[in-house]
C-alpha positions as CSV (number, residue, x, y, z in Angstrom):
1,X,-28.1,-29.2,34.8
2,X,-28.4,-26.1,32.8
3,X,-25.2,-25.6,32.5
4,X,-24.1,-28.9,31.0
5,X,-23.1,-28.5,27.6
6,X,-25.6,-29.6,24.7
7,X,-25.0,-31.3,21.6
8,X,-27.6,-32.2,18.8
9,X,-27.4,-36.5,18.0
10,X,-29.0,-38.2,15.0
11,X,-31.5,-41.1,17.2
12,X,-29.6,-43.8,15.2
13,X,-26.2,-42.4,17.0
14,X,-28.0,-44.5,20.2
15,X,-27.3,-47.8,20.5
16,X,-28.9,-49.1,24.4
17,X,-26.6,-46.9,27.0
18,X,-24.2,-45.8,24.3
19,X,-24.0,-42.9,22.0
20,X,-21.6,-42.9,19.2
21,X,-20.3,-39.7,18.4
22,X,-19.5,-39.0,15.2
23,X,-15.6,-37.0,14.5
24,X,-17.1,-34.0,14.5
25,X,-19.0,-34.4,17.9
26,X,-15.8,-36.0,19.3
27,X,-13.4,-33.2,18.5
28,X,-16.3,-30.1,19.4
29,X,-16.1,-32.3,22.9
30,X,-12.9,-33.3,23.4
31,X,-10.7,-30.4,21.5
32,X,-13.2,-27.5,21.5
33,X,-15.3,-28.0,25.4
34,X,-11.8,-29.6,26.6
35,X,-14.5,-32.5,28.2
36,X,-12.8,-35.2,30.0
37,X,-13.5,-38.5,30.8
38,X,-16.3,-38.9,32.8
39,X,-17.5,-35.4,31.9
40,X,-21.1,-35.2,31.6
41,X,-22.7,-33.1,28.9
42,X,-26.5,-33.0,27.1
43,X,-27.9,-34.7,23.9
44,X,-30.6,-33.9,22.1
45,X,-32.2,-35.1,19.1
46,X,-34.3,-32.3,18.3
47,X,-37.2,-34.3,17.7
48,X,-37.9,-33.7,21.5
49,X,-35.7,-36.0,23.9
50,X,-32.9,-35.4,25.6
51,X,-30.7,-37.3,27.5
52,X,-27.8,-36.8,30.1
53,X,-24.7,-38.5,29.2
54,X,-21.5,-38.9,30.0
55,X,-18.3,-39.0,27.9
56,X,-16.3,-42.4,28.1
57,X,-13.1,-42.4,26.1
58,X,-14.3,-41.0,23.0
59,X,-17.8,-41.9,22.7
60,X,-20.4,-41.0,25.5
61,X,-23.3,-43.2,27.8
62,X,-26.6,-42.3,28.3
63,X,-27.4,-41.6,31.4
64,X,-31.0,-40.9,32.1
65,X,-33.9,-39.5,29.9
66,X,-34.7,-36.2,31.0
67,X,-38.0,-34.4,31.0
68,X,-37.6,-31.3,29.5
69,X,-40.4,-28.3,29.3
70,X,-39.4,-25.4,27.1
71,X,-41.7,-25.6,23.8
72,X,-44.8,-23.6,23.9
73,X,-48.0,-24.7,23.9
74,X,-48.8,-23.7,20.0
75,X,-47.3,-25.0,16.7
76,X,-45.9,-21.7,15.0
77,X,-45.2,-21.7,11.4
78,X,-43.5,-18.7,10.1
79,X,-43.6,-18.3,6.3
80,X,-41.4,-15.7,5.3
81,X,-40.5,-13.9,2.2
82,X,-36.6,-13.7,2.2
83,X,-35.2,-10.6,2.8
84,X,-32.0,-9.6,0.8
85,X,-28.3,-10.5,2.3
86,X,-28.0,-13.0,5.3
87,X,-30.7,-11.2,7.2
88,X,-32.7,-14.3,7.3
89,X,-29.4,-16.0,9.2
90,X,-30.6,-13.8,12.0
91,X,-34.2,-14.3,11.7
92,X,-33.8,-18.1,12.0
93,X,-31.5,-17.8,15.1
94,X,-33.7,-15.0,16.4
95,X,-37.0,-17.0,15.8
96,X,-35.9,-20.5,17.0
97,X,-34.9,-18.9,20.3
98,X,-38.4,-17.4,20.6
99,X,-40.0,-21.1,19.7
100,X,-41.3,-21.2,16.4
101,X,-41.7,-24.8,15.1
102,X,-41.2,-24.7,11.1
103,X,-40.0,-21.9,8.8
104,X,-41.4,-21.3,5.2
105,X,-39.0,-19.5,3.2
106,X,-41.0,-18.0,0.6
107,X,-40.0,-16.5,-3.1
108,X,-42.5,-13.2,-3.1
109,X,-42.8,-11.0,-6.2
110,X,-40.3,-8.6,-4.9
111,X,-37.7,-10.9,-3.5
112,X,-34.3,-10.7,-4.2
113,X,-32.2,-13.6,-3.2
114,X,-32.5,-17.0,-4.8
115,X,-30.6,-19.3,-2.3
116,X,-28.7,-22.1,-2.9
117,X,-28.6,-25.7,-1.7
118,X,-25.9,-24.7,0.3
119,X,-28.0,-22.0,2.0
120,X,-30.2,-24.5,3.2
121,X,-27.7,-26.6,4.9
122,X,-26.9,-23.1,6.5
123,X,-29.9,-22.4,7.6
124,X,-30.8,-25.8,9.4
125,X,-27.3,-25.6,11.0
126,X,-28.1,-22.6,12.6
127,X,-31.8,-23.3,13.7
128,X,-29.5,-26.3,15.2
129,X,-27.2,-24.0,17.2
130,X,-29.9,-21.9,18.3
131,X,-32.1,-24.8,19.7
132,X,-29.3,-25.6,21.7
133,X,-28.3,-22.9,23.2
134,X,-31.8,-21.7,24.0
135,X,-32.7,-25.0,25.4
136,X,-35.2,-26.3,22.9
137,X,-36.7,-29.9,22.9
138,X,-37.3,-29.5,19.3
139,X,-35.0,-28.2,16.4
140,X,-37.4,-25.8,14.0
141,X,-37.9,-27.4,10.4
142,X,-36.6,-25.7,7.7
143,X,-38.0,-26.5,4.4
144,X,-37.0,-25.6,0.8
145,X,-37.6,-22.0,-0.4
146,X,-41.1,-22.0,-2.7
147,X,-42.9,-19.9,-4.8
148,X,-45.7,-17.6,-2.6
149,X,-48.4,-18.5,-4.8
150,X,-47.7,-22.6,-3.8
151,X,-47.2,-21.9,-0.5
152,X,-50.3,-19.8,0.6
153,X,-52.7,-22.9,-0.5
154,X,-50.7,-25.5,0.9
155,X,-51.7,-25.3,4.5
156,X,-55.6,-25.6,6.1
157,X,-55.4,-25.1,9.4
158,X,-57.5,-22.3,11.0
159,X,-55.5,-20.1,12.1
160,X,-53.5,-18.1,9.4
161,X,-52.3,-14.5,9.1
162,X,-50.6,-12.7,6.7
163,X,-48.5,-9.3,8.5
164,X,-49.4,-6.0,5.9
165,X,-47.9,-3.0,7.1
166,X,-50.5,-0.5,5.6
167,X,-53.9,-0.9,5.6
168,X,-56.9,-0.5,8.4
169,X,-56.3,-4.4,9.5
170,X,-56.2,-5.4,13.3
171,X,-53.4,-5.9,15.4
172,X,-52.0,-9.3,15.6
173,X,-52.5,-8.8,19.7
174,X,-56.0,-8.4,19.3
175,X,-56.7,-12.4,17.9
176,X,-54.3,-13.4,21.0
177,X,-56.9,-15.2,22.6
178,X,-58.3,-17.4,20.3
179,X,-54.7,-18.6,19.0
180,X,-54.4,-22.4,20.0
181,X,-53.2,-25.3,18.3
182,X,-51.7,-24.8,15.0
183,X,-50.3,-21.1,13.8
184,X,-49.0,-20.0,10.6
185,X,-48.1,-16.5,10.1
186,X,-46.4,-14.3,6.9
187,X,-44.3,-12.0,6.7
188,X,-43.1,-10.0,3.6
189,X,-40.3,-8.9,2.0
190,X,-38.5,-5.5,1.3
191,X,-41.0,-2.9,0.4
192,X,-43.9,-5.2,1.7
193,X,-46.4,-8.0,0.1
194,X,-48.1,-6.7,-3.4
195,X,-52.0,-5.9,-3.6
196,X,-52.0,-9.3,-5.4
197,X,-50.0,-11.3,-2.9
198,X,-52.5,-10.2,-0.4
199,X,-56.0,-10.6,-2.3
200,X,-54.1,-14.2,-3.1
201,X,-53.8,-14.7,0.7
202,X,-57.0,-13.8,1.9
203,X,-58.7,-15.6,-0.9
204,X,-56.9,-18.8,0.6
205,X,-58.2,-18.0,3.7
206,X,-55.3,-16.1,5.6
207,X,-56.3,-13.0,7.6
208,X,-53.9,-9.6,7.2
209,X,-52.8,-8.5,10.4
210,X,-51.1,-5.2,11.3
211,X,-48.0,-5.4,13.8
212,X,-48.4,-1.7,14.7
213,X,-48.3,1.9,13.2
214,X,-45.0,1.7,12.3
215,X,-43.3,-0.2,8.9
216,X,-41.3,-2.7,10.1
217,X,-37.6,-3.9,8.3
218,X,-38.1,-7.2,6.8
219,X,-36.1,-8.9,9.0
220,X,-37.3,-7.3,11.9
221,X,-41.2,-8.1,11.8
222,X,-40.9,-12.0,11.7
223,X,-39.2,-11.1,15.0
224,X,-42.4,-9.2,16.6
225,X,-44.7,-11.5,15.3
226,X,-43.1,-14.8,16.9
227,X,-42.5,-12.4,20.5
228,X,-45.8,-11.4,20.5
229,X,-47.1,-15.1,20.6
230,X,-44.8,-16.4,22.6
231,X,-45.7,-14.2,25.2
232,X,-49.0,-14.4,25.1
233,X,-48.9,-18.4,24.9
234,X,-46.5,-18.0,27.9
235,X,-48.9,-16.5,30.2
C-alpha cells in the first residue's frame, strides 16, 4: 500500500464510489504517473481520510476507506516570523513532514519579506506535496501572514512557548513531559525576537524557551523545535 501513489481531492470531488478528477489530477495520473486503467493509486483529502481507488477511464472509484495512523498525538502550531528569501518554502516542507498541524506566519519587527497573495497559494501547495509524500492524514493549515503583536494574544491554550536564543531560559526538552493536547510554539526571525517582542509574549502568557547553546539560523530552529516534539510525542 505504501507505495501506491497519493493525490490530495477536494471531499466534494466524491460522488458515492466515484471520484472526479479534476484536468489537473487527470493529466498528473494519466501523463505524468503513466497510470493505466485499472491502476490503483491513494486519495486524500487532508482533512484526515483516505481512500484507495482505482483509475477507470479518466476519472477514478473508491475503493475502500482506509485507516490511516501517522499524526501525532499533539496539535502543534508553529508561529513563525518569516525569514528573508524562500527559506520558509523549506521550513513548511521540512515541518509538515515532521507533523505540525497549522503554521502562523508572523510579521516581527525585524522582518523582511512582505509576501504576496501569491505566496500564500505557494505555501499551501507545498504543505500539500509534503503531506503527501510523508504520508500525512491531515494537510497543515496555512494562514495569512499577521502582525506579531495580533498574533501572540490570539490564542489561550496552555501550552505556549516562544524560542529566544540568548537568555538563562530552559530548554524546550525539559517541559517535554507535560506537553499534551494543544502546542503552539515561536520562532523568530533573522537576528532573533526584540526585548519588546518577548516581554509582549510573556505578558500574553507564552513561556521563552532555549533550543540549546548555540544561535540557531532562522530557518533552521522551527526545524528543531517541531523534531524535538515529535520525538518525544512519538515515544
Amino acid at each position: 500500500m505504501s507505495q501506491l501513489q497519493r493525490i490530495t481531492v477536494n471531499p466534494s470531488q466524491l460522488q458515492e464510489t466515484q471520484l472526479l478528477l479534476t484536468p489537473q489530477q487527470q493529466h498528473y495520473l494519466l501523463r505524468v504517473l503513466r497510470l493505466r486503467d485499472g491502476d490503483k493509486f491513494i486519495a486524500m483529502d487532508g482533512i484526515g481520510k483516505w481512500w484507495l481507488a482505482q483509475l477507470t477511464g479518466e476519472q477514478g472509484e473508491i475503493l475502500e476507506l482506509l485507516a490511516v495512523k501517522t499524526e501525532l498525538p499533539v496539535s502543534i502550531t508553529l508561529m513563525m516570523a518569516l525569514p528573508k528569501g524562500n527559506g520558509f518554502d523549506d521550513v513548511i516542507r521540512c515541518c509538515t513532514e515532521l507533523g505540525v498541524t497549522c503554521i502562523l506566519p508572523i510579521l516581527s519587527d525585524r522582518t523582511l519579506l512582505n509576501p504576496s497573495p501569491q505566496k500564500l497559494e505557494r505555501w499551501r501547495r507545498i504543505a500539500a506535496e509534503a503531506a503527501e509524500q510523508s504520508e500525512r492524514a491531515f494537510v497543515p493549515t496555512i494562514l495569512e501572514p499577521v502582525a506579531f503583536s495580533n498574533a501572540i494574544n490570539e490564542y489561550k491554550i496552555n501550552h505556549r512557548y516562544i524560542c529566544e536564543a540568548r537568555g538563562d531560559y530552559p530548554h524546550l526538552n525539559q517541559i517535554m513531559n507535560i506537553l499534551s493536547g494543544e502546542i503552539i510554539i515561536a520562532t523568530g526571525p533573522e537576528g532573533g525576537w526584540t526585548d519588546k517582542e518577548i516581554e509582549i509574549a510573556v505578558t500574553a502568557g507564552f513561556q521563552p524557551v532555549s533550543l540549546g547553546n548555540r544561535i540557531l539560523r532562522a530557518v533552521t530552529a522551527p526545524i528543531v523545535a517541531i523534531s524535538l516534539i515529535a520525538a518525544t510525542c512519538e515515544v
